[in-house]
Structure formats: C-alpha cells, structure tokens
PyMOL CGO cylinders between C-alpha atoms (Angstrom):
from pymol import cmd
from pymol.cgo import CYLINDER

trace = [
    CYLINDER, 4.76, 30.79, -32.46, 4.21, 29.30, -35.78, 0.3, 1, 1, 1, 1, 1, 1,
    CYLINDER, 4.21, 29.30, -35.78, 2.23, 30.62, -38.53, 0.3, 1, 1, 1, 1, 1, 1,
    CYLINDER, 2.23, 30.62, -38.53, -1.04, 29.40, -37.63, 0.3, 1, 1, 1, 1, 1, 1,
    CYLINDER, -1.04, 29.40, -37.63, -0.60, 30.27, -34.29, 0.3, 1, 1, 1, 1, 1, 1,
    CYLINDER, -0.60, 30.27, -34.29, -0.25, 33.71, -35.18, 0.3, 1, 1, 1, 1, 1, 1,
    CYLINDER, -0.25, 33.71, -35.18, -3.09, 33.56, -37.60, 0.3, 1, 1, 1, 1, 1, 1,
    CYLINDER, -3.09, 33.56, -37.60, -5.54, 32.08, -35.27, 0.3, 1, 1, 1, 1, 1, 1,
    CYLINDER, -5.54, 32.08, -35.27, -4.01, 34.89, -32.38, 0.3, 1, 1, 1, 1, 1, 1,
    CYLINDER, -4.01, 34.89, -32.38, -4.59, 37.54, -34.71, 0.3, 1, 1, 1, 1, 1, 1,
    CYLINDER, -4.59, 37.54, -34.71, -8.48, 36.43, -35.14, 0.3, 1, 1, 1, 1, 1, 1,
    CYLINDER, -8.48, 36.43, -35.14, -8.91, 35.47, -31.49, 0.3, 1, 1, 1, 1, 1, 1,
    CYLINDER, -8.91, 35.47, -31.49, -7.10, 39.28, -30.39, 0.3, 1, 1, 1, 1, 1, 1,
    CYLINDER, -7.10, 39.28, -30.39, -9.54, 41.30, -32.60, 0.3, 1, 1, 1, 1, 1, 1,
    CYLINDER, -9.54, 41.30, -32.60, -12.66, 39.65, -32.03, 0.3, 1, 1, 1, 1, 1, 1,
    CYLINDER, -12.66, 39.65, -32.03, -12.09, 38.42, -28.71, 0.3, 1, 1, 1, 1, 1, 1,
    CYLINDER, -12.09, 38.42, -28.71, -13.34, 35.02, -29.52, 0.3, 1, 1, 1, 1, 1, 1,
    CYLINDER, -13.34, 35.02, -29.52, -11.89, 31.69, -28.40, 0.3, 1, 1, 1, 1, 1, 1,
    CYLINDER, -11.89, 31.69, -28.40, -10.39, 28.95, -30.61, 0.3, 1, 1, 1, 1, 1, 1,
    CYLINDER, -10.39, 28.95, -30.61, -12.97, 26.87, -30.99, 0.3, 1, 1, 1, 1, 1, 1,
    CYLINDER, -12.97, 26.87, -30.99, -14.72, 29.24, -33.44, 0.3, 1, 1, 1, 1, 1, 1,
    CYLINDER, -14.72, 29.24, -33.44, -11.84, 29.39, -36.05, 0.3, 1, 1, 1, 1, 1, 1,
    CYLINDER, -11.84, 29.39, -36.05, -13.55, 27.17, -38.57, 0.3, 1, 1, 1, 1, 1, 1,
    CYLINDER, -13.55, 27.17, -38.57, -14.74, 27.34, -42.15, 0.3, 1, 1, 1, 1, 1, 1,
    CYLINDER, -14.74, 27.34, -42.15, -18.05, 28.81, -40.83, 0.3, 1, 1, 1, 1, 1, 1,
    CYLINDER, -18.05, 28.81, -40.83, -16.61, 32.01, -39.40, 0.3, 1, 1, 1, 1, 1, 1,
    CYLINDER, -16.61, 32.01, -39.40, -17.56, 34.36, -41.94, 0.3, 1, 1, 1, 1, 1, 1,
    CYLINDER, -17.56, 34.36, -41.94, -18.30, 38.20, -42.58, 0.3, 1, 1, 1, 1, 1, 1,
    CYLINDER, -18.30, 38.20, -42.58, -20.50, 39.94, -40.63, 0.3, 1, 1, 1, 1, 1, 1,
    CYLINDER, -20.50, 39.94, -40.63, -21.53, 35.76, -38.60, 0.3, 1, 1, 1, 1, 1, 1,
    CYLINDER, -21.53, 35.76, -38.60, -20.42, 37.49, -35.64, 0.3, 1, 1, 1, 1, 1, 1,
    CYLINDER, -20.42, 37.49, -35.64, -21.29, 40.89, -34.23, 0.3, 1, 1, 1, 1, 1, 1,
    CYLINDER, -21.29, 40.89, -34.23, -17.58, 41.55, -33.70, 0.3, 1, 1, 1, 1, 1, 1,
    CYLINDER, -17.58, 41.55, -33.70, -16.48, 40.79, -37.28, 0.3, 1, 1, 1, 1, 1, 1,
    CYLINDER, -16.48, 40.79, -37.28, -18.27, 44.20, -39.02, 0.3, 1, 1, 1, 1, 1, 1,
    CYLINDER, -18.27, 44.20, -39.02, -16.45, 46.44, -40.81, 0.3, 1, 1, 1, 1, 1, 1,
    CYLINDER, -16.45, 46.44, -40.81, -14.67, 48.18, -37.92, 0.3, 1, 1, 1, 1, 1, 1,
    CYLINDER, -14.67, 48.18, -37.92, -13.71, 44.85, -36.35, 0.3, 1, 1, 1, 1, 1, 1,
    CYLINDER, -13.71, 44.85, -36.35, -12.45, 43.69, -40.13, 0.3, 1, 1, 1, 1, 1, 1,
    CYLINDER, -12.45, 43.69, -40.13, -10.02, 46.93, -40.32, 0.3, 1, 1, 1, 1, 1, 1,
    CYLINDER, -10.02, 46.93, -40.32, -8.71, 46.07, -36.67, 0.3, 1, 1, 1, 1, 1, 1,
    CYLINDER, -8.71, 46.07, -36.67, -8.24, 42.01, -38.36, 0.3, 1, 1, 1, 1, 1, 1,
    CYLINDER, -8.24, 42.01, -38.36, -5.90, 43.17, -41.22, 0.3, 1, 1, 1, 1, 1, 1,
    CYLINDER, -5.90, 43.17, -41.22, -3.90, 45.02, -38.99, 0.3, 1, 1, 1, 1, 1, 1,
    CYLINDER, -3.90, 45.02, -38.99, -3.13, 43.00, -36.61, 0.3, 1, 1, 1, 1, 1, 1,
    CYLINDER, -3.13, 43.00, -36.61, -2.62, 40.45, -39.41, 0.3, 1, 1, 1, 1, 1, 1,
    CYLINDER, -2.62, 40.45, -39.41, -0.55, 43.19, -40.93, 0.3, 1, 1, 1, 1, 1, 1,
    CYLINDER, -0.55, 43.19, -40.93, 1.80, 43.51, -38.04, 0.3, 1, 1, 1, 1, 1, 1,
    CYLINDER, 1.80, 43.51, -38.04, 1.78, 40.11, -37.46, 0.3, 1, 1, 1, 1, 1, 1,
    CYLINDER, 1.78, 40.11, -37.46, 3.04, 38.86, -40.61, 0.3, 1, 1, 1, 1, 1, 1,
    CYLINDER, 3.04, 38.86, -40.61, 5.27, 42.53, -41.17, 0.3, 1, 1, 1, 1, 1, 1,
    CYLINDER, 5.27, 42.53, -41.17, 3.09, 42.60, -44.40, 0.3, 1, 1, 1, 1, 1, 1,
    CYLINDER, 3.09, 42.60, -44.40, 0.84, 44.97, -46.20, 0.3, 1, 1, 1, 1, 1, 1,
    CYLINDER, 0.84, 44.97, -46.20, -2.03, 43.92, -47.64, 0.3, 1, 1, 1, 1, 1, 1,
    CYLINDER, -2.03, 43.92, -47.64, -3.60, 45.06, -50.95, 0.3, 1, 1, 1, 1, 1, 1,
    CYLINDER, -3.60, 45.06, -50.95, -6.65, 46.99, -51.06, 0.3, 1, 1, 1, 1, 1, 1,
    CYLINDER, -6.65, 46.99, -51.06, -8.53, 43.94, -53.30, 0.3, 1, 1, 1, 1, 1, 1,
    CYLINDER, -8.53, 43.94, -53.30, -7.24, 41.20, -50.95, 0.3, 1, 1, 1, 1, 1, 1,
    CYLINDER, -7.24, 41.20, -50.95, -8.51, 43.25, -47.46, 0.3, 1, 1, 1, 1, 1, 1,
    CYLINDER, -8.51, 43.25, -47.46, -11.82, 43.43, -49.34, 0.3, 1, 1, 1, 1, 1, 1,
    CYLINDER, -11.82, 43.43, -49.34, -12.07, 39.78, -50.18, 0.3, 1, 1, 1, 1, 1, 1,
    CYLINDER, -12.07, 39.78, -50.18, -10.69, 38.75, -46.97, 0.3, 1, 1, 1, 1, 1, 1,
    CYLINDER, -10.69, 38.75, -46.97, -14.47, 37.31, -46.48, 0.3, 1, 1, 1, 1, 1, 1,
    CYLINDER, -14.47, 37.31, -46.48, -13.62, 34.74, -44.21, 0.3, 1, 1, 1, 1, 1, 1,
    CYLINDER, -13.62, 34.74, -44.21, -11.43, 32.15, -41.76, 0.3, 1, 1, 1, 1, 1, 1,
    CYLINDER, -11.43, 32.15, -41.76, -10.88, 29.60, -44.44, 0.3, 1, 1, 1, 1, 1, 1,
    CYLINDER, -10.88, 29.60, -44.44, -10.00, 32.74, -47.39, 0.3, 1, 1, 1, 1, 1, 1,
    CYLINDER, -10.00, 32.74, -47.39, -7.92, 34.18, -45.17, 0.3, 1, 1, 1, 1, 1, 1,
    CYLINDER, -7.92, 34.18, -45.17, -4.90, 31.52, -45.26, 0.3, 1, 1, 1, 1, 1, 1,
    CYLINDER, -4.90, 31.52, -45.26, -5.55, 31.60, -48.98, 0.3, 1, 1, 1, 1, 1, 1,
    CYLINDER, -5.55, 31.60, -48.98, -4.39, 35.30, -49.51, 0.3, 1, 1, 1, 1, 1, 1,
    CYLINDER, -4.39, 35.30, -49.51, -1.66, 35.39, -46.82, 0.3, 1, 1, 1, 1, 1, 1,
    CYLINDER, -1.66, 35.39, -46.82, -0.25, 32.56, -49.30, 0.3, 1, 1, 1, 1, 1, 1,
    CYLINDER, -0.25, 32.56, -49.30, 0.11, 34.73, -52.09, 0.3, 1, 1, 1, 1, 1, 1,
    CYLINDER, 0.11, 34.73, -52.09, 2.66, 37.24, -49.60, 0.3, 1, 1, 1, 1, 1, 1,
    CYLINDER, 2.66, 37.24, -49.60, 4.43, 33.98, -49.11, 0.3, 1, 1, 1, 1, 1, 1,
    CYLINDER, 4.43, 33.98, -49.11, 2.85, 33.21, -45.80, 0.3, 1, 1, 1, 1, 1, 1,
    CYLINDER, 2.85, 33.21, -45.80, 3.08, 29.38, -44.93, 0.3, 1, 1, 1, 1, 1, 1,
    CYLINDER, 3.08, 29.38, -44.93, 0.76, 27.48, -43.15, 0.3, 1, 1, 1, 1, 1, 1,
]
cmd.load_cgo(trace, "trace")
C-alpha cells in the first residue's frame, strides 16, 4: 500500500466514508463523523499509520483532506 493509499484508508477507516468523498471539499466538521471525537480517532490512525507523532499545532490545523497531505510532508511523508 502506497502512501496515499494509506492516507485515503486512514480517512475512509475513521469516518467510515467511501472514496469518492476524499476531495478538497471534505472539511472540518462537513460531515457529522468528522467532529472533534472523530478528528482525535483521524490522527491516530494517521499516527499509526505513518509510525509518526504529530505535533499538537499540526493536529489542530489538520482542517481538512487537501491540508492534511500538506503536514504529513513536513514528517517526510511522500505522496
């Protein structure tokens, strides 16, 4: 499984939501599964995914699909 795989798995596992959805307009709080309990559930599975740990400023600005691939980049994630 490459890294988008895993990315879009991750996303798909927490909010059990289908691919088709994994676009720039899957934001925040846009679906009823993506609140803050749902966002917690997210990083860790992106956590474990990835063997990473994110930082407390990048889990809260983890706002959406598209921002997502753009902090796993800075933990040297490659998509």
């Amino acid at each position: 499984m490459d890294n988008t795989q895993k990315y879009n798995h991750a996303f798909m596992e927490s909010f059990s939501i289908n691919e088709n959805m994994l676009n720039s307009d899957l934001l925040y709080n846009t679906i009823e599964a993506w609140d803050s309990v749902g966002h917690m559930s997210l990083i860790a599975t992106l956590e474990d995914a990835f063997d990473i740990m994110l930082d407390m400023d990048d889990i809260v600005d983890f706002s959406s699909y598209e921002r997502g691939f753009e902090i796993l980049a800075k933990y040297g994630i490659q998509f």
